[in-house]
C-alpha angles and dihedrals in degrees: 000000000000108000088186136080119241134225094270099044091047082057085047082055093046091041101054102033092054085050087054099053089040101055109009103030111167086254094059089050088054089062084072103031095126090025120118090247125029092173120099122211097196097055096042085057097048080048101054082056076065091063093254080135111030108050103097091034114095119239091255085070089045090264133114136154133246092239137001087281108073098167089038081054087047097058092048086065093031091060075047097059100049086041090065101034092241123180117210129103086267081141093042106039090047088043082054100047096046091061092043090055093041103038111006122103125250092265098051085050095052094047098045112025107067088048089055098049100048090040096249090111115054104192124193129206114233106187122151129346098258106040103248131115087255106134090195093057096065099130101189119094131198130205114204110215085181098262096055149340129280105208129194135159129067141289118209145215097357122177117241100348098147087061100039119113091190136014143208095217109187106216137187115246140179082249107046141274116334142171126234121196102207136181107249096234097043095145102259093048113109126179121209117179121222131209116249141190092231105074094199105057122054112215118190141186110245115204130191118207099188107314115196114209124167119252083254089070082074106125104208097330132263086282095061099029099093081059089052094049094053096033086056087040088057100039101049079049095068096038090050095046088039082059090055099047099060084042097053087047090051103047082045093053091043093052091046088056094047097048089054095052092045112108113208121153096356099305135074122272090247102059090065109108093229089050089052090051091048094051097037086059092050100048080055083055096054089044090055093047098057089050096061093039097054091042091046092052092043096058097048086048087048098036093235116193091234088039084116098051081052091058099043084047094053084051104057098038118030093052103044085043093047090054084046097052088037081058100048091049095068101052081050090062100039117195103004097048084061097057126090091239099067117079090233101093094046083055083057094040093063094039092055102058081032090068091055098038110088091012131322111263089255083061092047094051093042091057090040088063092042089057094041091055090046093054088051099044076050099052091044094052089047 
């Protein structure tokens, strides 16, 4: 297990963080911050030549990763993208195309694979109707007439549905959970947006009215489709905490760079003692973060037998801690942490829906305990 970034994966890091800078600054997502869309799909297209969307889809697909480690690849852009803020399904599409490349047919694979990787697809996840991690909250339910599936019922809080052109919906049958990859304007599918806290990311309700899909739309049968759920839980996890970290780097490094530069009483801000002790105890928090979040990522790449307590683990701990240090952020910077103007508020804005998004940290740690005991109970029986 290799805890450290290469040399390819450190120019990954330089590549995508200078095109960020160059075609979707902060300043430029603050443009559309109150528009419809904030999403945009050329940009999302020059990045997926960056590899945003290919990195977990094989090179038959038109995909490929920069090392031997693809999710490892993938949280390297992903830190990139929350530290800049950025919008775009970067969590949902490479959810989708996981399961695609680990469940899907051939066919599925064929349809949907080559237009993720090269941005022309944009896939969104639809997993429960609230949002959460919670299996027994998909609200989408599918009747089998023997050629294909009727489904009816809602999807919530989905990331980036009004721009989707296909999307992994998670459904209810006689038989048990399954996945269904659908086209986004199978006739049926509606799409309503709903206002967030978070300003640069656009969530909607998704409804099916009696969709009809044929029975090839069947991502990795009933049988498999528990193993697709966690395997998307887990990986969505470690996208979503991989997001915080870089943004948590990035607001810590800002507000060191701020307090130096404040001028009270004739010093800086930074050179007070109780401002040293405060930041010293947040840069322990980043590094801690970071911690949970790559070990996290490592065991799900390597398929660890504790790779689920690492996730639970990422869960509980890396959001609540990025809305705390977001918090934290803004007394630092007095007056002007607290305006619209600074960046600040958009940061804690994110941190804040992410800490509900996937499971609240309470859910994360309840589950983290759950799996602790039934390794025990395991390990006494043995």
């Amino acid at each position: 297990m290799d805890f450290g970034f290469d040399d390819d994966q450190e120019l990954l890091r330089t590549s995508t963080r200078g095109f960020l800078e160059r075609r979707n600054p902060v300043a430029r997502i603050r443009t559309r911050l109150e528009a419809p869309e904030v999403f945009v799909r050329d940009v999302w297209r020059e990045g997926a030549e960056l590899g945003w969307t290919a990195l977990l889809v094989p090179e038959e697909y038109g995909g490929g990763s920069v090392s031997a480690q693809p999710l490892i690849d993938l949280v390297v852009i992903a830190e990139e993208f929350g530290r800049a803020l950025q919008p775009g399904p970067l969590v949902p599409t490479n959810v989708v195309a996981d399961a695609l490349v680990r469940s899907g047919s051939g066919q599925q694979r064929q349809e949907f694979l080559p237009g993720i990787a090269d941005g022309s697809i944009v896939a969104a996840w639809c997993g429960n109707s609230d949002g959460t991690a919670d299996r027994a909250a998909v609200g989408v339910r599918a009747r089998s007439d023997g050629s294909g599936y009727t489904c009816s019922g809602t999807a919530g809080y989905v990331q980036d549905a009004a721009v989707a052109d296909a999307m992994l919906v998670a459904v209810e049958t006689d038989a048990g959970l399954g996945h269904l990859i659908v086209a986004a304007d199978t006739p049926g599918i509606s799409v309503r947006p709903l206002l967030g806290l978070d300003l640069t990311r656009r969530f909607a309700e998704v409804r099916f009215d009696e969709v009809a899909v044929p029975a090839s739309s069947l991502v990795g049968g009933i049988s498999g489709s528990d193993a697709v759920w966690e395997r998307a839980f887990a990986l969505a996890t470690v996208l979503q905490a991989a997001q915080a970290v870089g943004a948590a780097e990035h607001l810590f490094a800002t507000t060191v760079d701020y307090l130096s530069e404040r001028i009270q009483f004739g010093r800086t801000i930074a050179s007070f003692q109780a401002i040293k002790h405060r930041l010293a105890d947040l840069l322990v928090c980043v590094e801690a973060m970071r911690a949970a979040a790559h070990y996290a990522a490592l065991a799900v790449a390597d398929d660890l037998d504790d790779a689920r307590e690492a996730v639970a683990t990422a869960g509980a701990y890396v959001t609540e801690t990025h809305a705390m240090l977001c918090g934290e952020c803004v007394q630092l910077t007095g007056g002007i942490g607290f305006t619209w103007e600074h960046d600040l508020h958009l940061f804690l804005r994110r941190a804040r829906v992410d800490e509900v998004l996937l499971g609240d940290p309470a859910w994360h740690r309840e589950r983290l305990c759950a799996l602790v005991a039934d390794a025990d109970t395991q390990r006494v029986e043995d």
